[in-house]
N, C-alpha and C positions, 0 to 999 in steps of 0.2 A: 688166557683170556676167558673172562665168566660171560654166560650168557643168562639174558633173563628169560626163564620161566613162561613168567606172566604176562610178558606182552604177544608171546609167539613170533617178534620179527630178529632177526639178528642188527646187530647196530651198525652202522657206516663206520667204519674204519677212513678217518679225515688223514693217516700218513701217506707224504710219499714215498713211493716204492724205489728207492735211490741206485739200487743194483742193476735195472736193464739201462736206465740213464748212464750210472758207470762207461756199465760195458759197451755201449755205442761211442761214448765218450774215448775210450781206448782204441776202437776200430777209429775214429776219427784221426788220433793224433797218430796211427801208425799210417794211415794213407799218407796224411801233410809229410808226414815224414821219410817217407817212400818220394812222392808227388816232389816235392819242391826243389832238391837237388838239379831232379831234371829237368826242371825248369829255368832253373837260373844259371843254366849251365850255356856256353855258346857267347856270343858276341856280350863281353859288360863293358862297358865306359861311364864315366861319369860328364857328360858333355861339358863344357862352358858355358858359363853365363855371360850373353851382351847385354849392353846399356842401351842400345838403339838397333835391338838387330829388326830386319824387315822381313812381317809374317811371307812364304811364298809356298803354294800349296807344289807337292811332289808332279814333278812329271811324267808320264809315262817313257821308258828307254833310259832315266837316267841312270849313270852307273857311281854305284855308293861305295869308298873305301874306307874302313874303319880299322882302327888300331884301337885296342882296347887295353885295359890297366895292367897286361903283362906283356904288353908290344907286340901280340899278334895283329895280323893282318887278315881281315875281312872284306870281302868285295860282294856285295850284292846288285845283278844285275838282272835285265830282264829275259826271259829263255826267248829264245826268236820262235822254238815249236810250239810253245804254248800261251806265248802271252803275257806269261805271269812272272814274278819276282820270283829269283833263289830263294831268298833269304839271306841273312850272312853263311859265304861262306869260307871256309879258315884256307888260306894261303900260305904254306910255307913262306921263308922269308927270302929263300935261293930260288924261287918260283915267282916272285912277285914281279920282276921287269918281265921275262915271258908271258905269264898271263896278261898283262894289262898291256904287252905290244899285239900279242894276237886278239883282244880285246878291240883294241880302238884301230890296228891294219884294219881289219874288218868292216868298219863304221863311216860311211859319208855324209850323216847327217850331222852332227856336230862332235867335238872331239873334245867336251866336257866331262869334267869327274868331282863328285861334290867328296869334301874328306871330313870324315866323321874323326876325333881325338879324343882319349879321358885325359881331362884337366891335370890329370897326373902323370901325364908321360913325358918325358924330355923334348927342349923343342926340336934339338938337332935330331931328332928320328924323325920330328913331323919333317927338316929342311930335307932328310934323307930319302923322304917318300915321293917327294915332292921332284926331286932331283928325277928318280926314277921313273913319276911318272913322266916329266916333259922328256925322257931319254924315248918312253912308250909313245911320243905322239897325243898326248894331252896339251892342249891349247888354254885353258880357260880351268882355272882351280876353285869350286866354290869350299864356303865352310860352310860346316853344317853348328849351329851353337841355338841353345835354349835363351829365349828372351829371361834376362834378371827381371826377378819381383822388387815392385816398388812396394816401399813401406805408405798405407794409408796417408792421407797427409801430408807426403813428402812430393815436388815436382821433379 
């Protein structure tokens, strides 16, 4: 690099400096990369789509059972000590009439279970879950399904 003499200033150097950009860029993608696994780890389903299903906002107390696209069983309910939702969580599959009878033995307020499915799972599991809950004392089966998108235009 020349410099000039004559004016006594050094010139502005207009590149950019591509090397500490890199290297954030590399801390970036090894977080995502660390980061995401465990995230999308735990309950995946890929829900159904209705043609008329009806918006209904979540209840407090309801209890949620989900199968997701390798036939586990997830139940998320709400903790009586604190209030708040599990989250999903994973049910063996030799565990699942016990927990959902000692579940709803328990329950005098209603003896509903909304059932979460991935559109990929056979239906004879959903009939098989279904069996076991009314074996547990479930009265009332909701589903749980994402409203389909209409095409603009279309009624």
């Amino acid at each position: 690099m020349a410099l000039s003499v004559t004016s006594g200033r050094v010139p502005v150097k207009a590149d950019i400096n591509v090397t500490p950009m890199i290297d954030v860029m590399l801390v970036l993608l090894i977080i995502f990369m660390i980061v995401t696994p465990i995230i999308t780890s735990g309950f995946q389903a890929q829900i159904p789509r209705a043609e008329n299903a009806q918006k209904a906002e979540e209840d407090q107390g309801e209890i949620r059972l989900g199968i997701d696209n390798k036939g586990q069983y997830y139940i998320d309910q709400m903790d009586p000590a604190t209030g708040k939702y599990t989250g999903p969580r994973l049910v063996p599959t030799d565990q699942l009439q016990s927990t959902l009878l000692a579940i709803y033995a328990a329950r005098t307020k209603d003896k509903i279970m909304f059932l979460k499915a991935d559109q990929g799972i056979e239906f004879a599991r959903v009939q098989a879950v279904i069996e076991i809950a009314r074996k547990a004392g479930v009265r009332v089966i909701g589903a749980i399904a994402e409203q389909r998108q209409q095409l603009p235009g279309r009624h």
